[in-house]
N, C-alpha and C positions, 0 to 999 in steps of 0.2 A: 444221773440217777433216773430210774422208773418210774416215773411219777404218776401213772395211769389208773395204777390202784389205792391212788392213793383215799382215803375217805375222813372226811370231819363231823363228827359228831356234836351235838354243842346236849348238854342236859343240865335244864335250869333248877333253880334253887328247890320246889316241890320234889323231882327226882333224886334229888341226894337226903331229903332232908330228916331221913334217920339212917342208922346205923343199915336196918334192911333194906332199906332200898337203896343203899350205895353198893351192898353187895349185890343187887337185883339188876344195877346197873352195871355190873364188871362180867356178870355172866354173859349181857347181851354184847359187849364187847369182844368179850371172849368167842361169842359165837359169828361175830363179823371178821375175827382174824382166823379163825377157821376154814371160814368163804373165801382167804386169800387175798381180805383187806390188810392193806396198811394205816393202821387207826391212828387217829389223833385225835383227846377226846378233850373239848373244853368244859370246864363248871364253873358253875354259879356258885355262891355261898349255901349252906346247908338252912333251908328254912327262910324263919326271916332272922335269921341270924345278923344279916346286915341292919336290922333294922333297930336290933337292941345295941348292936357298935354305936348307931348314930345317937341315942337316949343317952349311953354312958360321954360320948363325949358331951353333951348337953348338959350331962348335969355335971361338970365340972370346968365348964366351959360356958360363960352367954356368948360367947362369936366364937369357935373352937380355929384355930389357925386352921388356914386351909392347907399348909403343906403336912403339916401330925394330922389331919382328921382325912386325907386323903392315906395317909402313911397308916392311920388306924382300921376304914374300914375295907381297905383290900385284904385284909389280915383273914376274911370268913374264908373267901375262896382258897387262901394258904390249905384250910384246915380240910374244905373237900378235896382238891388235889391229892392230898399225902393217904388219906383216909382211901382214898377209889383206886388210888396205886398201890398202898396196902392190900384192901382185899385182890388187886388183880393178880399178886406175887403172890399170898398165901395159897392161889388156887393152881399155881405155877405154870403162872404166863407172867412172862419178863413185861417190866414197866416201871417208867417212874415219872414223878411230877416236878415242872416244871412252872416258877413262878413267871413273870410277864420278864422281868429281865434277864431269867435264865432264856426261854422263848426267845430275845431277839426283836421283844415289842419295843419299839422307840416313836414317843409321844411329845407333843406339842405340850409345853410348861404351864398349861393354864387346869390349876389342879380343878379336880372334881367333875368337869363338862372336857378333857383333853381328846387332840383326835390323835390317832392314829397315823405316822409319818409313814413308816416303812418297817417292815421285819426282817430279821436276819437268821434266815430259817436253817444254816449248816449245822447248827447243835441237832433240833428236831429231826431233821433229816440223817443224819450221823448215827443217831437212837434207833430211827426207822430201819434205816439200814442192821443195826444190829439186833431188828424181830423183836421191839419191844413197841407194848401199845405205848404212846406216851402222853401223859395229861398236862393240862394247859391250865394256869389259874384264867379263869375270863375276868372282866373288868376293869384289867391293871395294865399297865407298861409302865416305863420308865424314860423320862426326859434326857438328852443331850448330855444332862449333870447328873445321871443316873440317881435323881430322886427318883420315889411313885408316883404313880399318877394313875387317877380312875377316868373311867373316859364316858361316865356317864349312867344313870340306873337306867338299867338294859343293858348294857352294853356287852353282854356278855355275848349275846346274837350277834356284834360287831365284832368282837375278836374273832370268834368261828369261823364267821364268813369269810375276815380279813386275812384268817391263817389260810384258811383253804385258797383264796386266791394265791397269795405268797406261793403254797405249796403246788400250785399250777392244779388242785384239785377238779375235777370235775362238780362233785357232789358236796352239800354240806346238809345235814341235820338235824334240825334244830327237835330235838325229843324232848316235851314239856309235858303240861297236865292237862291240856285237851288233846283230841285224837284229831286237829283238822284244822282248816279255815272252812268256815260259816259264814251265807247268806246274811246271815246278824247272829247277834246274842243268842244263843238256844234258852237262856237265861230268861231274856225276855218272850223270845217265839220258840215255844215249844218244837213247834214243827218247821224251824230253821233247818236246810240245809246242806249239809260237806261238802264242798265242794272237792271235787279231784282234781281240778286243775286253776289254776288262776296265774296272769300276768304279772310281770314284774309293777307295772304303774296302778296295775288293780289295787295291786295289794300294797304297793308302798303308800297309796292316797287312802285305805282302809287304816293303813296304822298310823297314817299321820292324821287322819282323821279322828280317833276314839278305837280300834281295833287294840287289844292288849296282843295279838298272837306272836307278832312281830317286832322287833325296834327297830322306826324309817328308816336308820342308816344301815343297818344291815341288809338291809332292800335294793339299797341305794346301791353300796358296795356287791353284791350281786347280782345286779344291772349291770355295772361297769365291769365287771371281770368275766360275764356270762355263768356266773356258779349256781346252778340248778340248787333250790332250797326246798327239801323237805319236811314241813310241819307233820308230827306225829307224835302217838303219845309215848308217853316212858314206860308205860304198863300191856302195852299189846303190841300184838306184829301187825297191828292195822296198817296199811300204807299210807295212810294221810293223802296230804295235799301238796300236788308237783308245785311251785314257783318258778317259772320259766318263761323265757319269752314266746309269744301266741303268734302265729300267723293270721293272716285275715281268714284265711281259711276254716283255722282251726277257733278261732270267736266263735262262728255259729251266728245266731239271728237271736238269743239275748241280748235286749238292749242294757239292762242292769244287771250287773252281778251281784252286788253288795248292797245291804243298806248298814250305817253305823251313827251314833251319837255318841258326843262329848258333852259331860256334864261337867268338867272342868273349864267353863270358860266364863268370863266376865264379861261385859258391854261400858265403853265408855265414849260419853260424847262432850265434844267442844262445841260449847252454842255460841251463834254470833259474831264465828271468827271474820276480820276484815280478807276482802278476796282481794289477794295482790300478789305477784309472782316471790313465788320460794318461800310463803308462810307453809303449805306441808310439807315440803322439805327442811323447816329448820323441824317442825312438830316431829317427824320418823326420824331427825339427824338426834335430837334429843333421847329419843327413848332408845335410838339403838346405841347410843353411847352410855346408856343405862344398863346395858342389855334384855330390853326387852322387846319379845318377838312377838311381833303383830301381825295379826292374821286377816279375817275382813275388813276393808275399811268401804266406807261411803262419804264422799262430799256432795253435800247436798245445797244447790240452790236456792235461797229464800228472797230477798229483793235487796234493793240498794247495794249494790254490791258485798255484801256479807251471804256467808256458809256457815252451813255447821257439817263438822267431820266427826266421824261415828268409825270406833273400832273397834275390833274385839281382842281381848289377849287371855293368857294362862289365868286363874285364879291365883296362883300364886304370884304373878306378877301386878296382880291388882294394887297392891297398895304402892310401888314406886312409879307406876302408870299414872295413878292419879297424883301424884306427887310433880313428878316432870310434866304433865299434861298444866295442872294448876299454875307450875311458874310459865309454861310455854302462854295461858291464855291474859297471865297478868302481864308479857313481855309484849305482846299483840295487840292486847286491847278489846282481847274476848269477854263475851259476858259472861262465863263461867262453866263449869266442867258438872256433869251427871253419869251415875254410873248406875249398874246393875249387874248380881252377881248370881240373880234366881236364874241363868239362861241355860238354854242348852245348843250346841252346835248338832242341827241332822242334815245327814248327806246319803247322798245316791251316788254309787260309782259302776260305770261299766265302759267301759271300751267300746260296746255296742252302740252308744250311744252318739258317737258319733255319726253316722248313718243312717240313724231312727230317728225321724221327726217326732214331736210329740209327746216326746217324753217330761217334758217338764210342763206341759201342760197336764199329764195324767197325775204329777207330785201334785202339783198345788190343788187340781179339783178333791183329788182324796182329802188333802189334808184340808182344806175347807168343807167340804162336808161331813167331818166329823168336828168343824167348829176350831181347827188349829188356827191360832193366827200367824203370817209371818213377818218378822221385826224387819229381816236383814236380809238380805240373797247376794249369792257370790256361786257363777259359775265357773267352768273349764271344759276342756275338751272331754272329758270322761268324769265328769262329778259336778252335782249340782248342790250345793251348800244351803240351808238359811238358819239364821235364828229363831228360835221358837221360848215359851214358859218350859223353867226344867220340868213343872210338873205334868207338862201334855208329853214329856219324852217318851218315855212308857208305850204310850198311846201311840203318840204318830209314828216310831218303830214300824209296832201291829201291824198299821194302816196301810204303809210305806210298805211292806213285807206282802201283805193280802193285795195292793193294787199291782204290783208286781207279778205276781203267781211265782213268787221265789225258791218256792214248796217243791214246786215242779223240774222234772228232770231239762224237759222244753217246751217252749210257748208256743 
């Protein structure tokens, strides 16, 4: 088969989320299989539809099984599917929607966070061939034993991505309720901004960062397959922002592209732990058989051979973090565990930065002269990390944003 034209669309839960703008979105389909695409279009649930599934199993439910609460809340994206394939047929253009196991999505049995094994794209392709747009539920596949299975909130930017690679696609879509990737928040800096182009690690360390535009893994997954990602909105033909991989060339002399903060993160420290080989490897062997992912860590030297190790994880993972951390410092012979949950994660990311000295000396003088202090620092090759008070976030954004000249086309 042809696969050259082939194109994937992904439009999240905002663009479906009435009746008219499901139709608002079958016209612009409509107007891409006119251009001589072969559409494939994946959805989100309508609204926060998902989010009232997740209340109703709650309230019938204190611990809802996870095989029926995965089984329940793939059930939204069911209802945009049929709904967007409805209006695409009433306006008579062939199509029709396909859940994740009609699709060919087959996932990893670990409900609710499942990946993605492999697809079996001859239905899809079969359709395409017979000139029908055809819609995709996002969020779902199904296991080996063809239960459901969701494969994460977001995840709906990883089915997309996933299909279009399967379908050897070039291009994937991702049409949501901003028109772009942003320097930062325009939320916070008015005068953030769009960027028209950005890298695949730019942006995958922006959304694993604090960035909403994107979900990492579908970052990830087009890195690995080369599928060019365009962010854009559901309501204009604005072109948004390419995701592709950058030459050195094509960098330019910006050392930063991005600046972003996460106000979902906690701080937790073991004081006093004894320094002896493989006490932080049982501390990370513990929490990741907890499931919990940790992000900065610091061991710090104090005397007599004793450390204190300092991490940081999800707020939502704060309370079994300090749970497994408590018996890891009474199994040790640590003096006790401290936490904090007022913090914020701000980061710098640029590609450029590689190359440019100096740059993390121009973060810290800004944010110290405007009185930031910093708890925590963790760099990389292209992002420099620290802790800060959630309530300077705001602030050293701005800061971070103006010492930059992020405003600007170039520096």
């Amino acid at each position: 088969m042809d696969t050259r034209s082939i194109v994937v669309y992904k439009f999240g839960g905002t663009s479906v989320a009435t009746p008219e703008r499901i139709i608002n979105v079958a016209k612009r389909l409509m107007a891409a299989k006119a251009r001589g695409e072969k559409v494939v279009v994946v959805v989100s649930a309508m609204g926060d539809s998902t989010n009232k599934l997740i209340e109703l199993a709650n309230q019938v439910s204190n611990q809802p099984d996870s095989r029926e609460y995965d089984a329940l809340v793939s059930t939204g994206e069911n209802i945009s599917a049929a709904l967007l394939a409805m209006a695409l047929i009433d306006r008579n253009c062939p199509a029709l929607s396909l859940n994740g196991a009609q699709a060919g999505i087959r996932t990893t049995d670990i409900y609710s966070r499942a990946k993605i094994m492999d697809i079996d794209c001859s239905r899809i392709q079969s359709e395409l061939d017979a000139g029908k747009v055809v819609v995709v539920t996002g969020f779902q596949g199904v296991t080996p034993h063809d239960d459901i299975t969701t494969i994460g909130r977001g995840g709906s930017d990883t089915s997309a991505v996933a299909l279009a690679a399967a379908l050897k696609a070039k291009t994937c879509h991702i049409c949501t309720d901003v028109d772009g990737v942003y320097t930062t928040d325009p939320r916070m800096v008015p005068n953030a901004r769009k960027l028209p182009i950005i890298s695949y690690d730019e942006m995958l360390e922006l959304a694993s960062l604090g960035a909403k535009v994107l979900h990492p893994r579908s970052v990830e997954f087009g890195k690995q397959h080369q599928i060019e990602l365009v962010v854009r909105s559901s309501f204009s033909d604005d072109p948004g922002t390419l995701v592709k991989e950058i030459s050195e060339m094509e960098e330019g002399l910006r050392p930063v592209t991005g600046v972003t903060v996460d106000l979902n993160q906690a701080r937790i420290a073991i004081l006093k732990v004894p320094d002896r080989p493989g006490v932080a490897g049982t501390l990370f062997g513990h929490l990741s058989k907890n499931a919990v992912n940790v992000d900065m860590i610091i061991q710090s030297i104090e005397h007599d051979e004793i450390n204190s190790i300092t991490f940081t994880v999800h707020k939502n993972d704060l309370e079994i973090g300090k749970k497994v951390s408590e018996e890891f410092a009474k199994e040790v012979g640590a003096q006790g565990v401290v936490f904090e949950d007022n913090i914020a994660k701000l980061s710098i990311v640029g590609v450029g930065m590689i190359s440019k000295p100096g740059v993390a000396a121009t973060m810290f003088k800004a944010l110290g002269e405007h009185n930031i202090n910093l708890k925590h620092i963790a760099t990389s090759e292209i992002k420099i990390s620290c802790v800060i008070d959630q309530t300077k976030a705001a602030e050293a954004v701005r800061v971070l944003h103006d010492a930059f000249e992020l405003e600007k086309e170039t520096v």
